[in-house]
Structure formats: C-alpha cells, structure tokens
MIDRENMI-783171 format. One record per residue (C-alpha): z, x, y. Coordinates in pm, whole numbers, plus 32768, in hexadecimal, padded with zeros to 4 digits. Layout:
BEGIN
{{Z, X, Y}}
...
//
This chain:
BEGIN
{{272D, 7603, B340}}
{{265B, 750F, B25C}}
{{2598, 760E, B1B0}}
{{2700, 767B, B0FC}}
{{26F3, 74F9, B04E}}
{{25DB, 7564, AF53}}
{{2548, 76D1, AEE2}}
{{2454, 7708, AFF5}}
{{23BD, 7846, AF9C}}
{{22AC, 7953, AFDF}}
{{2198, 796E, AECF}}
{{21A3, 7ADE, AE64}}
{{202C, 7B8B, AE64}}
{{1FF8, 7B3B, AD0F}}
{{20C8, 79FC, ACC2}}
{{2051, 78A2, ACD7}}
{{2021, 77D6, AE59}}
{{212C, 76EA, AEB1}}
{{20B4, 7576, AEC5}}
{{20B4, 75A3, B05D}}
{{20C9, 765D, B16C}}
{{216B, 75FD, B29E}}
{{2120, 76D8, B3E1}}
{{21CD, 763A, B523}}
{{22E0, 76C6, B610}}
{{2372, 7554, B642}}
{{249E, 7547, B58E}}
{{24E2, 73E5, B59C}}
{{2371, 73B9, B50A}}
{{23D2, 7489, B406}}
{{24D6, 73D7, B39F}}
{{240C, 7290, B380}}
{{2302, 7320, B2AC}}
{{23FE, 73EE, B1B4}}
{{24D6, 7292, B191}}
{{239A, 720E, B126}}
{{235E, 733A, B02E}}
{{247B, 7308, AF9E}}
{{2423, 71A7, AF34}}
{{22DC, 7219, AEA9}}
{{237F, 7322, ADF7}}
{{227D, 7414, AED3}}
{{22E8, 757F, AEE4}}
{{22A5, 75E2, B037}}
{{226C, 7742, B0E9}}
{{22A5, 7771, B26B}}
{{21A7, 78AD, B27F}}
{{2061, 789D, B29C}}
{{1FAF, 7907, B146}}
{{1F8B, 7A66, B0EB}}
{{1E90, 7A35, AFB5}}
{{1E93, 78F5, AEE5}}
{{1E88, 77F6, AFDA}}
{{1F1F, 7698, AF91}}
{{1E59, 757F, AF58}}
{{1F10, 74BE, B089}}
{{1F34, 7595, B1E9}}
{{2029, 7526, B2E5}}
{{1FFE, 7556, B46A}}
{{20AD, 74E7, B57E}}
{{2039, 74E9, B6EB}}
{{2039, 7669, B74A}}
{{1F98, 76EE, B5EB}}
{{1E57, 77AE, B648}}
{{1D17, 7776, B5D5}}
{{1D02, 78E7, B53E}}
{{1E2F, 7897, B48A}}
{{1D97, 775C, B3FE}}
{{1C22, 7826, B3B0}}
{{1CB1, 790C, B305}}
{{1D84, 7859, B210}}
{{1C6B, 7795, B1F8}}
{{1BA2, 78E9, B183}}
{{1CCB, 7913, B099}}
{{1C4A, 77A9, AFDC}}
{{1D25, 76CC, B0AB}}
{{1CE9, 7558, B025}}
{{1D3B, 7440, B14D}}
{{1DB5, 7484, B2A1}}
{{1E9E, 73B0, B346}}
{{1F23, 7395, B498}}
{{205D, 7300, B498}}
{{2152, 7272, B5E4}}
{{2243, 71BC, B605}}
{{2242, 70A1, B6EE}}
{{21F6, 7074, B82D}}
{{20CA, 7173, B865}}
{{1FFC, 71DB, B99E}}
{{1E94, 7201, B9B9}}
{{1E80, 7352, B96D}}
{{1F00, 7321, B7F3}}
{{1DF4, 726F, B780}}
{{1CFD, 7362, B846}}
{{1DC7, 7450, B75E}}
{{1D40, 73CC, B640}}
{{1BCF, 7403, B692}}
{{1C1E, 7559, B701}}
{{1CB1, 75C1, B59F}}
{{1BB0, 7504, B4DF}}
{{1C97, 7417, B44C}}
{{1C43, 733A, B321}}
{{1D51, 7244, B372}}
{{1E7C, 720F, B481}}
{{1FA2, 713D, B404}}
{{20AF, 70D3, B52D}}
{{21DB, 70B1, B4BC}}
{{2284, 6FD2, B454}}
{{2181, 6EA8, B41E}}
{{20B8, 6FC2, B36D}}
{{21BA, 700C, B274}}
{{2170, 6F46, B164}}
{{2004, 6FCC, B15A}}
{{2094, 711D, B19B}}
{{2175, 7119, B07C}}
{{2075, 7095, AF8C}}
{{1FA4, 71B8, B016}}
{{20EB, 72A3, AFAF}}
{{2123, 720C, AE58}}
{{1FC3, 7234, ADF0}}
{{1FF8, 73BB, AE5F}}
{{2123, 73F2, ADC3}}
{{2083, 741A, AC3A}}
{{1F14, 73EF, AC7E}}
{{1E8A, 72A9, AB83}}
{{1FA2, 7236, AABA}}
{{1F43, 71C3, A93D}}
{{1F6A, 7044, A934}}
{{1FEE, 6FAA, A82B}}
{{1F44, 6E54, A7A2}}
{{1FE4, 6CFF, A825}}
{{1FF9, 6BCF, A739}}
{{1FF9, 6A68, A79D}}
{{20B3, 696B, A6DA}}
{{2062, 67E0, A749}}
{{20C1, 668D, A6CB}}
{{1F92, 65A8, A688}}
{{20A7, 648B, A696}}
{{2203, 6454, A6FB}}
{{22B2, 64E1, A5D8}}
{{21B7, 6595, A52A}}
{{228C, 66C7, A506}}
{{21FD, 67A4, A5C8}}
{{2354, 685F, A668}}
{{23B3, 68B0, A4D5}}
{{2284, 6932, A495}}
{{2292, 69FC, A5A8}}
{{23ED, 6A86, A54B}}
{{2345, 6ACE, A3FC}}
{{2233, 6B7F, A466}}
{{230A, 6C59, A55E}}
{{23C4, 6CC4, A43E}}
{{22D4, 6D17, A373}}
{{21ED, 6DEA, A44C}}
{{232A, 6EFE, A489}}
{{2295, 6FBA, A389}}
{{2182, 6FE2, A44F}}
{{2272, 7099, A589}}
{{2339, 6FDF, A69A}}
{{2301, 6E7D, A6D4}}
{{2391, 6D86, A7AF}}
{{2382, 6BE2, A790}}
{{235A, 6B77, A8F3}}
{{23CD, 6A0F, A90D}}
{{22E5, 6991, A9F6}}
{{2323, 67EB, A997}}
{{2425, 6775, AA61}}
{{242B, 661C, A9C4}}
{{2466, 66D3, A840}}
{{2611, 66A7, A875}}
{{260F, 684A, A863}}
{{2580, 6977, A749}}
{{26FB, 69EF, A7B4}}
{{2775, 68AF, A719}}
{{2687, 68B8, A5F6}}
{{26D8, 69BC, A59C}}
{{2855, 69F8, A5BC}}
{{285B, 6AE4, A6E0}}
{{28CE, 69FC, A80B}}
{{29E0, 6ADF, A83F}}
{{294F, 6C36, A80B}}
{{2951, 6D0F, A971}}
{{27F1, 6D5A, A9FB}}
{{26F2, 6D07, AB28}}
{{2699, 6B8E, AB1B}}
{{2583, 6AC3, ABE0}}
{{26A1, 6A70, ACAA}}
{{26AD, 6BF4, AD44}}
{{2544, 6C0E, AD40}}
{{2484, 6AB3, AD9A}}
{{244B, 6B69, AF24}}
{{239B, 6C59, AECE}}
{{2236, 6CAB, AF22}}
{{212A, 6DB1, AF43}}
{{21AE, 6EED, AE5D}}
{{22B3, 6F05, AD94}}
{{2334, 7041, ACDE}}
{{2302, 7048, AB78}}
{{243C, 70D4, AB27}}
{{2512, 6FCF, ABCE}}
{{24BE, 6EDD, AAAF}}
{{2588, 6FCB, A9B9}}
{{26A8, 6F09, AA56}}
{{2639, 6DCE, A9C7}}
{{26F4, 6D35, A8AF}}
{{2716, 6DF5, A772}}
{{26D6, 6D2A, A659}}
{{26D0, 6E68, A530}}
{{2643, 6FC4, A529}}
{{24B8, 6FBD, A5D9}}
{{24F9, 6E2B, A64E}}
{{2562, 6DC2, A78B}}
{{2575, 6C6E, A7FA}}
{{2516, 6BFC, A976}}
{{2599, 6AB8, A93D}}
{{25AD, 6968, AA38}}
{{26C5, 6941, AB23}}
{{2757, 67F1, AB26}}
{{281A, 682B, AC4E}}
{{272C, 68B7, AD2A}}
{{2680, 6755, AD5D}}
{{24E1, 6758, AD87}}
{{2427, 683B, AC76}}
{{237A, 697C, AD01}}
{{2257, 693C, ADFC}}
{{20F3, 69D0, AD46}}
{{2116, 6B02, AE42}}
{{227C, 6B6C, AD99}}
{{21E0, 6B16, AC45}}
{{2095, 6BEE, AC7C}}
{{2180, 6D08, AD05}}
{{224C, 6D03, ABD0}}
{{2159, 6CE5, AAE7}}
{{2088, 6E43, AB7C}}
{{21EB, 6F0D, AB8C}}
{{21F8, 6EAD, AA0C}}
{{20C3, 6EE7, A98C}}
{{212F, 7048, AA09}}
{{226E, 7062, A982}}
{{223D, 6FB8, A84A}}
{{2134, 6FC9, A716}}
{{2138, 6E65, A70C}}
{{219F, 6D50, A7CA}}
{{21DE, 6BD8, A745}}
{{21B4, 6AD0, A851}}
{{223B, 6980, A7EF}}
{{2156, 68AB, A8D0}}
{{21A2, 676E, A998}}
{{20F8, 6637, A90C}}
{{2062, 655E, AA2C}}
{{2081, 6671, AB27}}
{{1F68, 6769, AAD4}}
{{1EAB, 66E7, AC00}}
{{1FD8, 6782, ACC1}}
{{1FAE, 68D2, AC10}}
{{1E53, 690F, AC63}}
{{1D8B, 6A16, ABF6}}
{{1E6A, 6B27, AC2F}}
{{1F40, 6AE9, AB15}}
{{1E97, 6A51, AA2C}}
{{1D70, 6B2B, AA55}}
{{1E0F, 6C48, A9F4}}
{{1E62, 6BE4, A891}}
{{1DBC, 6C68, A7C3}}
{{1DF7, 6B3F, A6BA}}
{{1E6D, 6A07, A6F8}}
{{1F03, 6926, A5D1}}
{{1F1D, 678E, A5DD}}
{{1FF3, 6702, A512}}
{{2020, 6597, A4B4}}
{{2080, 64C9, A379}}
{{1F77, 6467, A299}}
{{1F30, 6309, A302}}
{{1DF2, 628A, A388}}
{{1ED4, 6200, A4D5}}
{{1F3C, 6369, A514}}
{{1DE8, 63CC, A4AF}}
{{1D5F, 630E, A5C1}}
{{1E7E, 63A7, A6AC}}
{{1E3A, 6522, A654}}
{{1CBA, 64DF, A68C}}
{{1D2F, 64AB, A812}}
{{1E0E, 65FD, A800}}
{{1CF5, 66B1, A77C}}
{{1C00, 666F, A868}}
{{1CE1, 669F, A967}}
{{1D49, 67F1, A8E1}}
{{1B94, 683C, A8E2}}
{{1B5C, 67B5, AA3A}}
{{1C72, 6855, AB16}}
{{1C10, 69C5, AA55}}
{{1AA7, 69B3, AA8A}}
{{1A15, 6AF1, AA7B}}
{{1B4B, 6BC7, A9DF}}
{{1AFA, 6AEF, A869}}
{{1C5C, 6B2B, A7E2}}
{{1C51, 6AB8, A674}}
{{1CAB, 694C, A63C}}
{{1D3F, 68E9, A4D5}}
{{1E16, 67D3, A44F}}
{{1F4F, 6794, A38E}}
{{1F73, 6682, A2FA}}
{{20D7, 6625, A249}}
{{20D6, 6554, A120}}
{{21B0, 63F8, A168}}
{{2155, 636C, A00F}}
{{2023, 6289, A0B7}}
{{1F05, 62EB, 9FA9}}
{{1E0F, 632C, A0B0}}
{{1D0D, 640C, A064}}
{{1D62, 659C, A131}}
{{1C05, 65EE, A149}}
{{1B83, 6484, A1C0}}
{{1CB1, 6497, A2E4}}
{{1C36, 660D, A36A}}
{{1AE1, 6574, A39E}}
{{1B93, 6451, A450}}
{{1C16, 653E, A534}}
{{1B31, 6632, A54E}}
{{1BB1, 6765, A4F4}}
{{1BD8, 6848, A3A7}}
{{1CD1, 680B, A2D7}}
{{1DE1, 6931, A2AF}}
{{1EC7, 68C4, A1E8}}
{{1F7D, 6749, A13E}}
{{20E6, 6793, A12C}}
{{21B7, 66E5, A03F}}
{{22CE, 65FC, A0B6}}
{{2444, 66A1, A05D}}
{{253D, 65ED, A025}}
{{2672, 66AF, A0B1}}
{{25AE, 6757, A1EA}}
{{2618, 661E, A2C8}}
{{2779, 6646, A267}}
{{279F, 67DA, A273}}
{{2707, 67C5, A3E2}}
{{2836, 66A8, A42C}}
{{2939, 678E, A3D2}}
{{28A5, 68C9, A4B7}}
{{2855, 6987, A364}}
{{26FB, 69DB, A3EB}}
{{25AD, 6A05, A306}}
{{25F6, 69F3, A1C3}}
{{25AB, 6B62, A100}}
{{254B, 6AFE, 9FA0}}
{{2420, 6B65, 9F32}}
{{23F3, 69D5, 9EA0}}
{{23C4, 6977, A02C}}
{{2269, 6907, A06A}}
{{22BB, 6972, A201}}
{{2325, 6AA7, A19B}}
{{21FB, 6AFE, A088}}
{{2104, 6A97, A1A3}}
{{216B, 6B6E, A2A0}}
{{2192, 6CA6, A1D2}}
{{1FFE, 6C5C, A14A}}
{{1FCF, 6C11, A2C1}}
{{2075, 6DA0, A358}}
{{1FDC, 6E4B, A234}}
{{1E50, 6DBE, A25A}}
{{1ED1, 6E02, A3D9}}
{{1F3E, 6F93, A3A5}}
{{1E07, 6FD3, A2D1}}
{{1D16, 6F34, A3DD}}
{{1DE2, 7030, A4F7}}
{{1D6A, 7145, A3FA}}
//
C-alpha cells in the first residue's frame, strides 16, 4: 500500500493535526495524492478528523457532505475535491454538494495541488533574506564579491551562493570546488512551481553552514527565470541567507520574481568614470524591474589606481556608496590556482564582507 512509504498516522485527542486529511475509498486516487505528499513532505491521515482538524481536507467522489460539515465544525481550513482523470458529470456536481473550496483533477492539478500540500505541511515557514550581487561592468568583480559575502554571512546561520550568471566561467571554479559532489544547475535548470527546501542541502558543500549551487557547464543554456524563482523561494526557506551572483545584461530575463525578492542588491564596478557611466545603466535597471518591492540599491566600487573621486562616481551612478575596496595584489593570482578567497584579515574583500554580515545580523535583531 502507499500509505506504508511515509508515517501516515492518526492524531491522538490531544496531539497536534496532521497537515491533511485524505477521506476517499479510491485507492488508486490515494495513491496519487500520498505520492504527492511525499514530495511536499505533508504528513497525511486517511480518517476523517476526530478533533484538531488539518488545515488541508481531502475528498474524493463518495465523501459525504456530513463528513465534510463536520470536520469543517472541527476548524477544517480548505476543502478539496480531488479525481483523477477522466471524470463524469456527477464529480463536479460533487463538489457543490460538499461545499468545496477548490477541486484539483489530477494530474494537470498537481502542481497547484502540491504547492497547496507544501504550504500545509509546516504552516508559514521563516524566510531567510536573499542577497543580490551584480556587475555594473564586465569585470567589475561582482562573482568574488559574492563568494566573499557568502562566506562571511555563515555566522549569521546557513547560507548558500546561488550562481545565477552563466557567462561568470563558474563560483565552482572560483572558488576551487569544480570537483566537489553536489546538485548543480545541470540537475535542477527544469524545474518549476515548488521545490522542497530541503533538496538544496544536496547542493555543493563548500565548508560548515556554506553550500554552493554553482553553474553547470555541461548542461548547456542557464536556468529559465521559472527554475531560478523556484530555487530561490526553496532557499530562502532552507537557508538564513542566500547570495545570488546575478547575470549582467540579463536582468530583463529575470524579471521581478527574482530580483524582487532581494532584499539588497549590490553593483559593483571599478572606479572609473567609463564604468561609472556603465553601473548607472545596471542600477536603474535593478530600480525599474523591482518597482514596488524597493530592495536596497548600493555600490562597490574597486579601486584600479584611476584617482577618481568615490563619492563624485556614486552620484554618477546613482546610488549610495557602500564601500571602495582596495586593489590586492595577489587576489588575481590565488583565484588562478583554485585557492579560493583569500582569509587574511589584510584582504579588503574579506574586511568588507565581514562589516557587511555583521551591520546585516544586527539589522535581523
């Protein structure tokens, strides 16, 4: 039988309510909806509720409407009848005569059924914070910085760097982990709709509280926005904070729901007035495609020995200034040989993006 896949079980009078109940005689239905379950991580009862009713009820074709009133008496949430294809008339006449808040046929209704599952499986999950991480110019830096910032913010709980810039040659690369095992775009770049959280803890593990969803170079196209957006909601469940190394010239492509869940988005660029001029374009991008979510936009500007004025190139572009980091000499050749970020405290990267996690952890206060 499915139900022996997962712990089914019967709420005792005092305990807590499963996430759903499912009341139908149809065995194959059964099996449909508790596959689903499973992927939602949804523990499921197959009795109607006793006291603590779920916040999801189950019926198939057959329930009774008393059944369905008085779970519904118990503090039921939704109601949904659920079929599997094809269906007479008298299913959907079903529905009206249980009251139902929804009917879902499956299976074209099961990725709205399985959202409907995941969301009843914990109730509101916390959400961590998201991070964006953009290049005002081609090689402004922005994929280190991102790295750096990652790093940092596992003080803060769990993070993961989500390589989302498929022209950046690879964060695996950067940072020396091309060969580690873990998930990769590669496995994931189909992907739509919901995605559980906890599938993401098979990404690549960088060190202890980092994981690394890095770029798959042999998987050919990047992720489309919808496996992107999917990814990015899973993580800000699983994870306190997620880094997303951004895709330079492809923001339009993004949209609104990626970027517009960052809560911060940073532009860097060297401090010339060409890339100036360059980051002004980013930045406004960033502002018009998150209209209405107002994620903060600052700037980073890395010092290239040009003399030009910081605070005169911010009001070029547009944006406050965060931070002027300080060319170093060896970071170029450390990242060659696959050494990754450098760790002494004398790194500029490294001494921003600690300042950066800390003001971040006492603002989450």
């Amino acid at each position: 039988m499915p139900a022996a896949r997962r712990p089914h079980h019967h709420p005792g009078p005092t305990g807590p309510a499963p996430g759903a109940a499912l009341l139908t005689g149809d065995d194959a239905l059964a099996a449909a909806v508790l596959r689903l379950a499973d992927a939602a991580g949804c523990a499921v009862t197959r009795a109607a509720p006793a006291a603590g009713a779920p916040p999801l009820l189950l019926v198939g074709e057959g329930t009774g409407a008393e059944q369905v009133a008085r779970a519904r008496a118990l503090g039921a949430g939704e109601v949904v009848l659920v079929g599997c294809a094809p269906v007479g008339p008298d299913w959907w006449r079903h529905a009206a005569e249980v009251d139902a808040d929804h009917a879902a046929l499956l299976p074209e209704a099961e990725p709205w059924l399985l959202d409907r599952l995941v969301d009843a499986a914990g109730g509101p999950r916390p959400q961590g914070r998201a991070v964006g991480v953009v290049g005002g110019c081609g090689g402004g830096g922005a994929s280190v910085l991102a790295a750096a910032l990652a790093a940092a913010a596992t003080a803060g709980g769990d993070v993961l760097l989500l390589d989302a810039d498929p022209l950046s040659g690879g964060l695996d690369l950067l940072l020396g982990a091309d060969q580690l095992p873990g998930l990769r775009w590669g496995d994931l770049a189909g992907v739509s709709g919901r995605l559980r959280p906890d599938v993401l803890r098979s990404t690549v593990r960088l060190q202890e509280g980092l994981h690394l969803l890095a770029g798959d170079r042999r998987a050919g196209p990047p992720p489309a926005p919808e496996a992107l957006s999917a990814v990015l909601r899973a993580a800000r469940a699983a994870f306190a904070t997620t880094v997303v190394d951004l895709p330079r010239g492809q923001l339009e492509r993004l949209g609104t729901d990626v970027l517009g869940v960052c809560e911060e988005v940073l532009v860097v660029a060297p401090a010339t007035t060409r890339a100036a001029a360059a980051a002004c374009c980013t930045v406004d991008e960033v502002r018009r495609l998150t209209a209405g979510a107002d994620p903060r936009v600052r700037l980073v500007l890395r010092d290239v020995g040009s003399g030009a004025d910081a605070d005169v190139l911010a009001d070029v572009v547009g944006a406050p200034l965060a931070a002027v980091l300080r060319g170093e000499r060896d970071l170029e050749a450390s990242l060659e040989r696959g050494e990754g970020l450098p760790a002494g405290r004398r790194s500029a990267v490294r001494a921003f993006a600690d300042r950066w996690a800390a003001g971040a952890a006492v603002a989450a206060r």
